[in-house]
C-alpha positions, -999 to 999 in steps of 0.1 A, spaced: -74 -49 150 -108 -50 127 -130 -21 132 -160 -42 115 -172 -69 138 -167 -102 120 -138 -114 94 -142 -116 58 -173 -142 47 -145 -154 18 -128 -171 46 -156 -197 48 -142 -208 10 -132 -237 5 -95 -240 7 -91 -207 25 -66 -199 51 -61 -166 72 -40 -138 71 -13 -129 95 -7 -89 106 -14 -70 94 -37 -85 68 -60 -106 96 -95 -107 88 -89 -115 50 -76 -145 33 -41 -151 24 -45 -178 3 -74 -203 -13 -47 -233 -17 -28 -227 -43 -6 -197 -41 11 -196 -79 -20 -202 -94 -37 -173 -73 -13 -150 -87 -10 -163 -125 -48 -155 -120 -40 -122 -107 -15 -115 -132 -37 -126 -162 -69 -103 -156 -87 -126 -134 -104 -131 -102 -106 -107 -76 -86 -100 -41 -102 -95 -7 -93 -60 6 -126 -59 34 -100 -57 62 -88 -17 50 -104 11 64 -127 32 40 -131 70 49 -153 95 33 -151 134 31 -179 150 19 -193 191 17 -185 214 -6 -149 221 6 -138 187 11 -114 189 -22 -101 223 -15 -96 217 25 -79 180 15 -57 201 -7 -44 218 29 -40 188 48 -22 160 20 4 160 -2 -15 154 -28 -28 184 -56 -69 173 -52 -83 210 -53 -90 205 -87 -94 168 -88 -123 150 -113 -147 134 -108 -134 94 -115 -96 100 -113 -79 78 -88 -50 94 -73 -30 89 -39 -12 106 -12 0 110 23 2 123 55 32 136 70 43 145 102 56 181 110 93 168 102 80 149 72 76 113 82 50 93 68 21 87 88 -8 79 62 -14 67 29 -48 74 13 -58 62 -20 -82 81 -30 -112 91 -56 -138 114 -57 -171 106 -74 -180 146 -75 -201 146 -40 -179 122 -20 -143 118 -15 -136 83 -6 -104 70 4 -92 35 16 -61 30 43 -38 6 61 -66 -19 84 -67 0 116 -56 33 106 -86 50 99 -89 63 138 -56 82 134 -65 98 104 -98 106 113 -88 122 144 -65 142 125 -83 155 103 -112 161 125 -85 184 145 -80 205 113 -115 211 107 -126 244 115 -146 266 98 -149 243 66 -182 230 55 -165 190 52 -180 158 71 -157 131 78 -172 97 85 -159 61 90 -171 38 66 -155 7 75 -181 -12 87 -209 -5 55 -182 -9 23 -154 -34 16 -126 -29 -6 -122 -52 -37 -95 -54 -59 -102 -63 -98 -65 -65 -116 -61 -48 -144 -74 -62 -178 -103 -76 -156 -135 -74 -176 -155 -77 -146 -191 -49 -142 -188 -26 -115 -222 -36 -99 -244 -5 -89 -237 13 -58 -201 8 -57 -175 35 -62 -144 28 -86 -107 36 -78 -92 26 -115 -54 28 -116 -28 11 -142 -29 -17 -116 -65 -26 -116 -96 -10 -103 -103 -10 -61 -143 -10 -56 -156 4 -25 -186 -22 -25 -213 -27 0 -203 -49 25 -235 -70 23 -228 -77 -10 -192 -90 -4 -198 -126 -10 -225 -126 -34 -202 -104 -59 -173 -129 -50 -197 -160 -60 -207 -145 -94 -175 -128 -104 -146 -146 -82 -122 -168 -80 -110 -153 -49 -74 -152 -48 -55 -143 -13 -36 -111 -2 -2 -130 -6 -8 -134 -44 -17 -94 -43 13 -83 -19 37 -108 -48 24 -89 -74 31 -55 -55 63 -65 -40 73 -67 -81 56 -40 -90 81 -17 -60 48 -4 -45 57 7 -8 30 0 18 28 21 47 33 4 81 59 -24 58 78 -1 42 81 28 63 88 32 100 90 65 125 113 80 106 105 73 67 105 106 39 83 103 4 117 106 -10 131 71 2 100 52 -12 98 69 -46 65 83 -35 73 118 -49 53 125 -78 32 102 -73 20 106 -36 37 139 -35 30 170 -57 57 192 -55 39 222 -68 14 228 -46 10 251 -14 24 242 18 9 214 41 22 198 72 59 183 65 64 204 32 93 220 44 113 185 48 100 173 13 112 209 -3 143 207 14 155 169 5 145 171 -31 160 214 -40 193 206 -12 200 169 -9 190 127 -10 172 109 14 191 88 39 180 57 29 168 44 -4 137 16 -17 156 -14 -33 142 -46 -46 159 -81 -43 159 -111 -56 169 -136 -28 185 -170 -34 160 -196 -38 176 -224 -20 164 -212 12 134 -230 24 119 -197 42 114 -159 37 130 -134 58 107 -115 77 101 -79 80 129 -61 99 155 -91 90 191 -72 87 204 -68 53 245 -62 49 272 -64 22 279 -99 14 313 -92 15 309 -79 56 297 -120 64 263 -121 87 288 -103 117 292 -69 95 268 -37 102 236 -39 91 227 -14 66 193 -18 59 161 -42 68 141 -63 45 103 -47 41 87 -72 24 93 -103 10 68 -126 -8 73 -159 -33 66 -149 -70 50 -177 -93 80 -165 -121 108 -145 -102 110 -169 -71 119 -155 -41 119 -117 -43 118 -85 -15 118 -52 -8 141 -36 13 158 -1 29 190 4 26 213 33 33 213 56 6 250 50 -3 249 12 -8 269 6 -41 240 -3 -64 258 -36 -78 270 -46 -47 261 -86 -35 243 -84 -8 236 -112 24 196 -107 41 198 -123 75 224 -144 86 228 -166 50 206 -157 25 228 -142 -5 208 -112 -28 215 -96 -57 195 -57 -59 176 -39 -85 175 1 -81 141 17 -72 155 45 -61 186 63 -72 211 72 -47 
């Protein structure tokens, strides 16, 4: 559900049609999907994050009390570098992702639309003596994506995220659709989740369920410092990666083209050789239309799934897998 009271104002573009969960509130396309992303993919245009939460930590012990509290080493972070990390649960299951950066008096993060109560709450609970405000922010700043090689000015008053994948701008919501008009085209959330579904960038919420580990996702070492202090769920993270593998294991696929529609997320995935009756041994994530690779996906699979093995998604869809993660 959105926390701000009204959907994007780039849905009244011309051409523009909504998002389904959990991306509502944005657009998923402007009318042309391949050329949306070969925009994306070139440097161009801009995406339409405003449906993500946006939460900000500030005080003077917001870094060092973050530091407790994420998996992420941010006691020393500068001022400018984008980074990103998670919550866990006390047995190490993913709860949040925060993409964060801190512009030396605030720590601003965006998350999943509709997540920013939970985390809140949490780390309102873990408070305490430290000198840290944490405030919603939802409803004042939208989140814009620029892709990278985007020569686009960060106007003033908006906070930069810059990452190898393009810069995320905390901008004022108010100016949403004036920055859109002078620096767009707008290009949908399906072009963006193409581009990330190629990239084997998890997303919390697709790629995770009640019972996903950093180590599944490829998240460690990226999301996950593994020399730092202890926070909630470290004990499951140092255990997998010093004593064993993660049950299950991020793969990408490239699905057979001839089908006229994508599997959703949660459609079984099994050996080809098992036929659509054999036991399911993973589920696709995500799966999205790429304007060069065709039909692609992400998936989870059981850590044990020969990595050249055919495999069938659904009940006919043949896919062949690359490895994100090693078994």
């Amino acid at each position: 559900m959105l926390r701000h009271s009204k959907a994007s104002p780039l849905l009244s573009l011309p051409g523009a049609v909504a998002a389904e969960a959990p991306d509502e509130g944005v657009a998923a396309h402007y009318g042309d999907l391949f050329r949306e992303q070969r925009t994306l993919a070139g440097g161009s245009g801009l995406v339409d994050l405003s449906h993500r939460g946006v939460v900000t930590v500030t005080g003077s012990d917001r870094l060092s009390w973050l530091h407790l509290l994420i998996t992420q080493h941010v006691s020393e972070l500068p001022a400018g570098q984008a980074t990103e990390a998670l919550v866990l649960s006390a047995n190490g299951h993913i709860e949040h992702a925060l993409y964060l950066v801190d512009d030396g008096e605030t720590t601003w993060a965006h998350v999943e639309p509709g997540t920013q109560d939970g985390l809140i709450a949490y780390l309102e609970s873990m408070k305490f003596f430290y000198r840290v405000e944490v405030a919603d922010r939802t409803d004042e700043f939208a989140v814009v994506h620029l892709p990278a090689g985007s020569i686009t000015e960060v106007p003033e008053g908006a906070t930069v995220r810059e990452t190898a994948h393009g810069r995320d701008l905390f901008l004022p919501r108010a100016r949403l659709a004036e920055f859109a008009a002078a620096h767009g085209p707008a290009v949908g959330v399906l072009a963006y989740e193409a581009l990330r579904v190629e990239g084997h960038r998890p997303r919390v919420g697709l790629e995770t369920d009640h019972r996903t580990i950093p180590h599944e996702l490829g998240w460690i070492g990226t999301a996950v410092h593994l020399q730092k202090g202890c926070y909630r769920g470290q004990e499951t993270v140092a255990r997998v990666h010093n004593l064993g593998k993660p049950p299950r294991r991020l793969v990408f696929l490239h699905l057979d083209g001839s089908e006229v529609s994508l599997p959703g997320h949660g459609t079984p995935v099994r050996l080809a050789s098992d036929g659509p009756e054999g036991r399911a041994l993973g589920f696709v994530t995500t799966a999205a239309r790429h304007h060069e690779l065709g039909p692609i996906a992400l998936a989870l699979v059981k850590r044990n799934v020969a990595v050249d093995a055919p495999l069938l998604v659904g009940e006919a869809t043949a896919a062949s897998q690359e490895v994100v993660v090693e078994p």
